[in-house]
PyMOL Python script that loads the backbone (N, CA, C, O; Angstrom):
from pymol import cmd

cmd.read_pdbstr("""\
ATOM      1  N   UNK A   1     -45.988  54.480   6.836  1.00  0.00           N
ATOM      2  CA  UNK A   1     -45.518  53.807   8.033  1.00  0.00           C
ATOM      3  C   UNK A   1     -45.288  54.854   9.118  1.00  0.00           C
ATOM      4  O   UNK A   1     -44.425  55.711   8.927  1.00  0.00           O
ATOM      5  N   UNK A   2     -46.090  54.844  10.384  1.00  0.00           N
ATOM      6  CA  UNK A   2     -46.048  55.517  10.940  1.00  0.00           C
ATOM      7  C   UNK A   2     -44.606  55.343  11.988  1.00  0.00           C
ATOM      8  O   UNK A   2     -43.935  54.321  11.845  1.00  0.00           O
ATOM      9  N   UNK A   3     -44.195  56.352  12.995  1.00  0.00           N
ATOM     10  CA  UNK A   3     -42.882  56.094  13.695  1.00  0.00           C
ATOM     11  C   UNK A   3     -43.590  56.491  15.257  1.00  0.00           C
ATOM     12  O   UNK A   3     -44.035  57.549  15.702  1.00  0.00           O
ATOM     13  N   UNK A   4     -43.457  55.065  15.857  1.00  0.00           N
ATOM     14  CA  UNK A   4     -43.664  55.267  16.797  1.00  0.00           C
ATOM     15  C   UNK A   4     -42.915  56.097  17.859  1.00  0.00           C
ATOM     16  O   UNK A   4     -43.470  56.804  18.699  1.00  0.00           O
ATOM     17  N   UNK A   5     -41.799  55.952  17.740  1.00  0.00           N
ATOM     18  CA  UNK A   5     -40.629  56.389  18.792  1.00  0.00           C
ATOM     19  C   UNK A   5     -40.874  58.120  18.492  1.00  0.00           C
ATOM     20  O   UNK A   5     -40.612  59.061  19.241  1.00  0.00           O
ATOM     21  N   UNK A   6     -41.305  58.126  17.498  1.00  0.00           N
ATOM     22  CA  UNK A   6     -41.816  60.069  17.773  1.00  0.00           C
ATOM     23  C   UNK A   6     -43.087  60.133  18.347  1.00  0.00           C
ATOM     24  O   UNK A   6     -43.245  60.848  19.336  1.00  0.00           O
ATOM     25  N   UNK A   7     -44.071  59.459  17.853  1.00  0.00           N
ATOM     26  CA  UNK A   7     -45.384  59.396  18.980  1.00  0.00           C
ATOM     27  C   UNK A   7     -45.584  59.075  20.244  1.00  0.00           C
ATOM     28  O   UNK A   7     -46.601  59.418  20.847  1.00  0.00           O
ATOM     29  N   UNK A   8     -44.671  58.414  20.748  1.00  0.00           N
ATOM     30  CA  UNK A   8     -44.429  57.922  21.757  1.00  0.00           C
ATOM     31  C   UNK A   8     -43.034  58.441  22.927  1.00  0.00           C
ATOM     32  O   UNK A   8     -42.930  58.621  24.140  1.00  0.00           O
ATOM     33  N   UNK A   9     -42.320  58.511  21.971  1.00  0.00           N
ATOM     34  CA  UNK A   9     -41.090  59.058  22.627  1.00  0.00           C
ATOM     35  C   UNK A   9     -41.073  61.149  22.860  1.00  0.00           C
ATOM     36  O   UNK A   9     -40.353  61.813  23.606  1.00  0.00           O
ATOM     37  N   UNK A  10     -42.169  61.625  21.880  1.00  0.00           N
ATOM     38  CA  UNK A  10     -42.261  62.749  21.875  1.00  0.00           C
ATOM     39  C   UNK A  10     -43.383  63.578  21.792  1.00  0.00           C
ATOM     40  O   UNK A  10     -43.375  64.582  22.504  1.00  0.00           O
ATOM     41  N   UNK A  11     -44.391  63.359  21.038  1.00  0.00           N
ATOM     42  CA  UNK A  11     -45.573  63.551  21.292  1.00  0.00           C
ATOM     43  C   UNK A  11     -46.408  63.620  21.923  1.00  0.00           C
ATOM     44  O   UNK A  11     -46.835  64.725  22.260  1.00  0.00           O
ATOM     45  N   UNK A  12     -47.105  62.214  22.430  1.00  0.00           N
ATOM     46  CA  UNK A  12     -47.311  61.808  23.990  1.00  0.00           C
ATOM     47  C   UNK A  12     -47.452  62.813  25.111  1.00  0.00           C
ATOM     48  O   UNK A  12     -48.432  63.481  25.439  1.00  0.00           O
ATOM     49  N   UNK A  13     -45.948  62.746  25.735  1.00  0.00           N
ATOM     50  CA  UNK A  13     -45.442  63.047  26.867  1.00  0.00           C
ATOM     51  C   UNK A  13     -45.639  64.705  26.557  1.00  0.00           C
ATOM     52  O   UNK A  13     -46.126  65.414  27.438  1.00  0.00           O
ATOM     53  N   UNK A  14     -45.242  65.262  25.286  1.00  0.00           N
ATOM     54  CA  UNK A  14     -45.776  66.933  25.679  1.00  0.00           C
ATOM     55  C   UNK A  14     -47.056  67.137  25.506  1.00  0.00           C
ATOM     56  O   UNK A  14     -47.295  68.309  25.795  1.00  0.00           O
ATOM     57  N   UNK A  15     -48.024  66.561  25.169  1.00  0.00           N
ATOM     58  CA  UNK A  15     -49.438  66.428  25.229  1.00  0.00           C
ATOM     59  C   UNK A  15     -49.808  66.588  26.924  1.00  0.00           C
ATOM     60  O   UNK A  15     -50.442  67.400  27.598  1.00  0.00           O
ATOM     61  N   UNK A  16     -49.163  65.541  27.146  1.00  0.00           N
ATOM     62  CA  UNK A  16     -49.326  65.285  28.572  1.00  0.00           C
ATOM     63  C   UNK A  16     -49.109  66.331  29.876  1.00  0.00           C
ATOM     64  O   UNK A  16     -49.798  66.527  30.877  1.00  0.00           O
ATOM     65  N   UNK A  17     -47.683  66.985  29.353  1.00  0.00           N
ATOM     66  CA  UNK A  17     -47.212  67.623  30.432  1.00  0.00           C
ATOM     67  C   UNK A  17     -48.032  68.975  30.026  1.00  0.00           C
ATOM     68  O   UNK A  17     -48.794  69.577  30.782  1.00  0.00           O
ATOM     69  N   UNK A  18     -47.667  69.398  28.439  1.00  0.00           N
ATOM     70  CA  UNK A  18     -49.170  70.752  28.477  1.00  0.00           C
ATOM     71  C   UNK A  18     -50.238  70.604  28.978  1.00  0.00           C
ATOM     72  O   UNK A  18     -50.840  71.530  29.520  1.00  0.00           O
ATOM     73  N   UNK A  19     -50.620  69.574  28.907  1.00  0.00           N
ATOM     74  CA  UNK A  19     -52.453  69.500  29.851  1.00  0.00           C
ATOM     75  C   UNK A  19     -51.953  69.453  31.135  1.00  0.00           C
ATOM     76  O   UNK A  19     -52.771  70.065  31.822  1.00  0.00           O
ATOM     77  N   UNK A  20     -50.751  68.925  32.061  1.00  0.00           N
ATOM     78  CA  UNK A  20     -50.633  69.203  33.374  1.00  0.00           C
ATOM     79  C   UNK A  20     -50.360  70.360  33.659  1.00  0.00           C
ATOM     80  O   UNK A  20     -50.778  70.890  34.689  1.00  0.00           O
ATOM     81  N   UNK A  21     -49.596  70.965  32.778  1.00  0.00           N
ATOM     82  CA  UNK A  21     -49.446  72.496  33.171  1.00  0.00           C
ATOM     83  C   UNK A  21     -50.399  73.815  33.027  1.00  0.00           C
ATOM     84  O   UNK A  21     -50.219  74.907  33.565  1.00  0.00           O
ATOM     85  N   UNK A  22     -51.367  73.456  32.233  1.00  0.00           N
ATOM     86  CA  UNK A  22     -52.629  74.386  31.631  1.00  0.00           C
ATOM     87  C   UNK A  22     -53.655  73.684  32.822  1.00  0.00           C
ATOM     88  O   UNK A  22     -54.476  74.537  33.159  1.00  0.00           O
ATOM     89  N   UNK A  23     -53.752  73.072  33.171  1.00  0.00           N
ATOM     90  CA  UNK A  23     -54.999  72.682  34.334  1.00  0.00           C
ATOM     91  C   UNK A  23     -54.833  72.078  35.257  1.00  0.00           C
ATOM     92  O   UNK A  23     -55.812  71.715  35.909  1.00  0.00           O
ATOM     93  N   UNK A  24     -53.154  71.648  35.773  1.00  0.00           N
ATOM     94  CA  UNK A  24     -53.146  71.426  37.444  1.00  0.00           C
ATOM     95  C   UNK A  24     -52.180  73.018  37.852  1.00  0.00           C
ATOM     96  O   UNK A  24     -52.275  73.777  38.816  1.00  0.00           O
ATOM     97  N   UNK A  25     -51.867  73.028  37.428  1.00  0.00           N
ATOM     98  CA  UNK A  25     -50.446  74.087  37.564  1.00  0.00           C
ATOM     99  C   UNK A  25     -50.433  75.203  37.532  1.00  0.00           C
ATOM    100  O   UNK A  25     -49.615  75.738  38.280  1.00  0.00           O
ATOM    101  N   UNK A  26     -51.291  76.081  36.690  1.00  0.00           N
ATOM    102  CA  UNK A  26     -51.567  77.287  36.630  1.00  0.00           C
ATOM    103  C   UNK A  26     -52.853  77.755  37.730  1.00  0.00           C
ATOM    104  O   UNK A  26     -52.795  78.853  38.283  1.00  0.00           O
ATOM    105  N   UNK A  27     -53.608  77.134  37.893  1.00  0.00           N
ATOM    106  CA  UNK A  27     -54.571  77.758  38.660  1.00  0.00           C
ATOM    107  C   UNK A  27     -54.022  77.495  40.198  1.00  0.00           C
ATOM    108  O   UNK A  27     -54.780  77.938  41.062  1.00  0.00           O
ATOM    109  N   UNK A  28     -53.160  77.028  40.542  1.00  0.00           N
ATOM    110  CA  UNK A  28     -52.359  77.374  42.016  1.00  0.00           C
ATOM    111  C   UNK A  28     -51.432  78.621  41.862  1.00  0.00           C
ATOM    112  O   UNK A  28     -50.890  79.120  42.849  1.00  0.00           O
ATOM    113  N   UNK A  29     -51.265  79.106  40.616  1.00  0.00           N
ATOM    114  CA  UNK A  29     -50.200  80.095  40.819  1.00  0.00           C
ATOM    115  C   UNK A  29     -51.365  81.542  40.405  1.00  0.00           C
ATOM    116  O   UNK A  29     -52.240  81.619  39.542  1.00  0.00           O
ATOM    117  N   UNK A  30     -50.807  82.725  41.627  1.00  0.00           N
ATOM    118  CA  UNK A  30     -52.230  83.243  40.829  1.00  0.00           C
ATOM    119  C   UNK A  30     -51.432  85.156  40.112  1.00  0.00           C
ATOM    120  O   UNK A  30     -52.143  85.962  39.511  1.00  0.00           O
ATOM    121  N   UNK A  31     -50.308  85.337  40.345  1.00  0.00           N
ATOM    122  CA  UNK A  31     -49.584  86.243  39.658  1.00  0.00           C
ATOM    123  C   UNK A  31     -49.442  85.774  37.896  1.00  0.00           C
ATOM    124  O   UNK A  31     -49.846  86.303  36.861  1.00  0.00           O
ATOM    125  N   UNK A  32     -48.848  84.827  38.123  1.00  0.00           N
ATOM    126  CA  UNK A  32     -48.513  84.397  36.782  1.00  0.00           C
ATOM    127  C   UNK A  32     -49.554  83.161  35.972  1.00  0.00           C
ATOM    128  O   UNK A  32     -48.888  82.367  35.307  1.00  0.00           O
ATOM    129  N   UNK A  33     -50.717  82.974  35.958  1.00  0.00           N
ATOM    130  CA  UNK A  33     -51.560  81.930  35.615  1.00  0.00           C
ATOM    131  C   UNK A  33     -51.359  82.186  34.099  1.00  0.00           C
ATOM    132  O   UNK A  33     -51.047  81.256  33.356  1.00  0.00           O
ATOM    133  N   UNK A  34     -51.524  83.340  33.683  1.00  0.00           N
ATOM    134  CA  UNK A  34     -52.022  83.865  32.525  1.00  0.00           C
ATOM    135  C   UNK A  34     -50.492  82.811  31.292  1.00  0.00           C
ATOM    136  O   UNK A  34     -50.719  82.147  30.280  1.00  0.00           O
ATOM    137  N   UNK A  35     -48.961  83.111  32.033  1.00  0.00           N
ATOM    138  CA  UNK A  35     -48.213  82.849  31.514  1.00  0.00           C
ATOM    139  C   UNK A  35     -47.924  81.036  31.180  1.00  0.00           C
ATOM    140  O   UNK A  35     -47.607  80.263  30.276  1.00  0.00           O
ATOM    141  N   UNK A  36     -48.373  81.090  32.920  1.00  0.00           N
ATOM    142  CA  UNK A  36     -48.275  79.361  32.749  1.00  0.00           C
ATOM    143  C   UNK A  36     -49.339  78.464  31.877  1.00  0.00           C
ATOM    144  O   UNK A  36     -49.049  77.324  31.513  1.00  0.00           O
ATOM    145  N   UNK A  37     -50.418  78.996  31.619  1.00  0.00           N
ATOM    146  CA  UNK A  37     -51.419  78.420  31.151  1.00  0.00           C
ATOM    147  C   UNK A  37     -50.657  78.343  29.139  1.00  0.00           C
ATOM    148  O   UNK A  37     -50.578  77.467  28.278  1.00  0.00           O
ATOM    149  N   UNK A  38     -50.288  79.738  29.243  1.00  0.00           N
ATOM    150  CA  UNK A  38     -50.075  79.705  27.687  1.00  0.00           C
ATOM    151  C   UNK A  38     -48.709  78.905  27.540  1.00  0.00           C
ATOM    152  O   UNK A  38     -48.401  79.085  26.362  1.00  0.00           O
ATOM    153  N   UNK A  39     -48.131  78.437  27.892  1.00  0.00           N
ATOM    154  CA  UNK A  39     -46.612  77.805  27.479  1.00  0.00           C
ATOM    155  C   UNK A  39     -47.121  76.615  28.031  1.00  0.00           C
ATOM    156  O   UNK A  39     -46.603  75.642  27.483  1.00  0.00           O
ATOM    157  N   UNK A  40     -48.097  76.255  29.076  1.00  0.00           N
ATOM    158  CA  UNK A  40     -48.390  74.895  29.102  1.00  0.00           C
ATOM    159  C   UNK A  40     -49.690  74.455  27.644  1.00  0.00           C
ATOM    160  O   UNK A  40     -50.019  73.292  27.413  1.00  0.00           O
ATOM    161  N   UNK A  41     -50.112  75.394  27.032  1.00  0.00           N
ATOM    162  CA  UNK A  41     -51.110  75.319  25.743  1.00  0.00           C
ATOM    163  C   UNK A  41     -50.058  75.259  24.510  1.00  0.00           C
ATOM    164  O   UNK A  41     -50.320  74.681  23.455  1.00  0.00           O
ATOM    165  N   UNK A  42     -49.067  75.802  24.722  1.00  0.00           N
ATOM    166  CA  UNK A  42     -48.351  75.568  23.719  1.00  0.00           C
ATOM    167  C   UNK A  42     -47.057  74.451  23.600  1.00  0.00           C
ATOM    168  O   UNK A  42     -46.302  74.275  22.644  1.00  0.00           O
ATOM    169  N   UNK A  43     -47.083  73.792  24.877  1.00  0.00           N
ATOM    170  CA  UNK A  43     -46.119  72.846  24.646  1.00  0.00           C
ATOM    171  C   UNK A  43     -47.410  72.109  24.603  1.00  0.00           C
ATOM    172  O   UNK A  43     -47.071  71.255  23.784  1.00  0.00           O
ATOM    173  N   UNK A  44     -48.514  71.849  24.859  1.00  0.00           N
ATOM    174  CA  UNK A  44     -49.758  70.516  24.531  1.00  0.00           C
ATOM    175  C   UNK A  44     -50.113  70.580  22.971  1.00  0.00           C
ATOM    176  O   UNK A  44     -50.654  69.574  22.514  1.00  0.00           O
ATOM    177  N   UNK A  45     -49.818  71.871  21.923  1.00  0.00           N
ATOM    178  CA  UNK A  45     -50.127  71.897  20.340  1.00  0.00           C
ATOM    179  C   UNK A  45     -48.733  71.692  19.744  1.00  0.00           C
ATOM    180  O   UNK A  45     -48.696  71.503  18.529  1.00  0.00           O
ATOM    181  N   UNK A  46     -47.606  71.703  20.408  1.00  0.00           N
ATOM    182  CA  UNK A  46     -46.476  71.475  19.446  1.00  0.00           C
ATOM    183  C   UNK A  46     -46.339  69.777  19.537  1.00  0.00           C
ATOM    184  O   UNK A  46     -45.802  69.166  18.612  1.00  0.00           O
ATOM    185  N   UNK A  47     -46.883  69.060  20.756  1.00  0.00           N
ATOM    186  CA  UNK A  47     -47.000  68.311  21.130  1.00  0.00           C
ATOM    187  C   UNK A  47     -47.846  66.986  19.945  1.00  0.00           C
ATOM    188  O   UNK A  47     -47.426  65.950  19.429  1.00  0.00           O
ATOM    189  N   UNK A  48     -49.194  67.720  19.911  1.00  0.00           N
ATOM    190  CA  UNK A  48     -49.928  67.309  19.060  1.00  0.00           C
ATOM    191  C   UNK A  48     -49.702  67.178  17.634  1.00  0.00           C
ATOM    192  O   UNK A  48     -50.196  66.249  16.995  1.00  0.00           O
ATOM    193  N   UNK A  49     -48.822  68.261  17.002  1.00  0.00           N
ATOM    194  CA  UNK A  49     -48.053  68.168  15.751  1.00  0.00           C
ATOM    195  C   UNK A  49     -46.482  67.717  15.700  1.00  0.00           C
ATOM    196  O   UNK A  49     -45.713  67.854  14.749  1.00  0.00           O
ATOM    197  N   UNK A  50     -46.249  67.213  16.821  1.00  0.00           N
ATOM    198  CA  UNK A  50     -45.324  65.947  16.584  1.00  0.00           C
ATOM    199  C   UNK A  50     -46.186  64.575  16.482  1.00  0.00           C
ATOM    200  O   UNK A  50     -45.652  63.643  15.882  1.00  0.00           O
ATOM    201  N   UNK A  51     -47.220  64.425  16.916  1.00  0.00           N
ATOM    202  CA  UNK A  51     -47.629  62.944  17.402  1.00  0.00           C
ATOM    203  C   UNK A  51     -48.285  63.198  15.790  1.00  0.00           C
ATOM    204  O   UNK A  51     -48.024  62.203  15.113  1.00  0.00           O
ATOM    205  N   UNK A  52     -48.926  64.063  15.129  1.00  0.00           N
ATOM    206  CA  UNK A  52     -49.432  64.230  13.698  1.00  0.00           C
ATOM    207  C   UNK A  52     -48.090  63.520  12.551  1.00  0.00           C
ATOM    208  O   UNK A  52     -48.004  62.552  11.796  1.00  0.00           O
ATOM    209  N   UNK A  53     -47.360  64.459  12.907  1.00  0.00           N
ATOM    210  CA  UNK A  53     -46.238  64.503  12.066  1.00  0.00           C
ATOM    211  C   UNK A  53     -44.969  62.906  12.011  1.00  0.00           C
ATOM    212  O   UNK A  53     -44.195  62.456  11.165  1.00  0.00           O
ATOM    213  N   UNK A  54     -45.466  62.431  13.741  1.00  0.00           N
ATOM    214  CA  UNK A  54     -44.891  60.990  13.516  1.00  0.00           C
ATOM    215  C   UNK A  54     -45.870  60.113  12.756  1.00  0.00           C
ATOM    216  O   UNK A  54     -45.384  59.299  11.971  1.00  0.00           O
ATOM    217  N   UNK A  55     -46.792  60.159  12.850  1.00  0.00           N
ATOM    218  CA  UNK A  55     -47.528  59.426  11.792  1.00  0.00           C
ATOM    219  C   UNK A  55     -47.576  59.616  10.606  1.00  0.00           C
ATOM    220  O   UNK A  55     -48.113  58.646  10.071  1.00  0.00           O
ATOM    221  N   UNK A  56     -47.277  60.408   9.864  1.00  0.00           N
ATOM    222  CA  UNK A  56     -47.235  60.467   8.534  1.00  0.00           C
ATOM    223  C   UNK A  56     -45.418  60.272   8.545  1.00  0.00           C
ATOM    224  O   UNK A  56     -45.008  61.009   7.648  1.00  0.00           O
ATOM    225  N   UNK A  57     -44.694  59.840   8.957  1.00  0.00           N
ATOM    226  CA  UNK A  57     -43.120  60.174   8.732  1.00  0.00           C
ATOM    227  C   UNK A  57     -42.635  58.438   8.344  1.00  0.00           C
ATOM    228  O   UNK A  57     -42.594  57.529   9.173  1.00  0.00           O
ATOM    229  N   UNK A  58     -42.338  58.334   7.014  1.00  0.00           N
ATOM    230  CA  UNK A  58     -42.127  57.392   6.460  1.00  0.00           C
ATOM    231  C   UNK A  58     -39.977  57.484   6.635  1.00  0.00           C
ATOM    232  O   UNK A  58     -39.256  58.409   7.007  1.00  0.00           O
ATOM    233  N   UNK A  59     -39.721  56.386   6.269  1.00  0.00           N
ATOM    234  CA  UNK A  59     -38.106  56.326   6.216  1.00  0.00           C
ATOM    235  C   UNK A  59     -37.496  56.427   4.728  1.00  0.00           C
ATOM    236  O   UNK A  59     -36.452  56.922   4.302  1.00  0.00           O
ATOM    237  N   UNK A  60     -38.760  55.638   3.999  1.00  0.00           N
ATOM    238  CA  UNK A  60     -38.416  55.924   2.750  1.00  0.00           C
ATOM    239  C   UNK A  60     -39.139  57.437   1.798  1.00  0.00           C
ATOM    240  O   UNK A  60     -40.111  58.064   2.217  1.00  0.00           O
ATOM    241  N   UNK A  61     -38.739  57.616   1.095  1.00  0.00           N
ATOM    242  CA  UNK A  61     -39.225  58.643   0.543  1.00  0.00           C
ATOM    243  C   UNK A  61     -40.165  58.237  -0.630  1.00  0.00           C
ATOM    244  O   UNK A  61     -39.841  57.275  -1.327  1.00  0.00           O
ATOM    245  N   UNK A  62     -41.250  58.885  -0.868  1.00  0.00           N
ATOM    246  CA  UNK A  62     -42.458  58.981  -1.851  1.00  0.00           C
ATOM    247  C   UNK A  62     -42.427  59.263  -2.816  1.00  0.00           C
ATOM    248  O   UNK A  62     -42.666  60.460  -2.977  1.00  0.00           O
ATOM    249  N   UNK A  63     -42.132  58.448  -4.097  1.00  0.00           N
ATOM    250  CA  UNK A  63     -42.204  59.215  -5.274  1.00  0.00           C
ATOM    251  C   UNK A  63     -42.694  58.494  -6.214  1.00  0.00           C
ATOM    252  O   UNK A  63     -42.492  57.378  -6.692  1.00  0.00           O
ATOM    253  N   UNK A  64     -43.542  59.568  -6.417  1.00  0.00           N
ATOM    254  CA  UNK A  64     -44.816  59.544  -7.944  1.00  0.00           C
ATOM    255  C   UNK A  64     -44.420  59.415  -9.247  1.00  0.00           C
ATOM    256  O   UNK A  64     -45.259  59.407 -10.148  1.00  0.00           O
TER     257      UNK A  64
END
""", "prot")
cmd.dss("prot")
cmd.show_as("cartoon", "prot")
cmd.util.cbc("prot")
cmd.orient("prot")
């Protein structure tokens, strides 16, 4: 059972804002691109392994 309120409530939105910050945001700034690009790439992959990680996140626990 996947949880939406982490895919949605958290995932999502840093997906989102890393891709705004890695390709609207950094190439107007031209001292610091190098920095903004990487913290906007890395809030878009921590991003992506929440929206991973809400989908596999059950309430009950699994046992074999």
């Amino acid at each position: 059972m996947a949880s939406k309120a982490i895919i949605v409530g958290v995932g999502i939105p840093m997906i989102i804002v890393g891709a705004l910050m890695a390709w609207l945001w950094a190439p107007i700034e031209g001292e610091l691109q190098n920095q903004i690009e990487l913290v906007g790439s890395t809030i878009g992959i921590l991003g992506v392994v929440f929206f991973i990680s809400g989908l596999f996140y059950s309430k009950e626990p699994v046992m074999h």
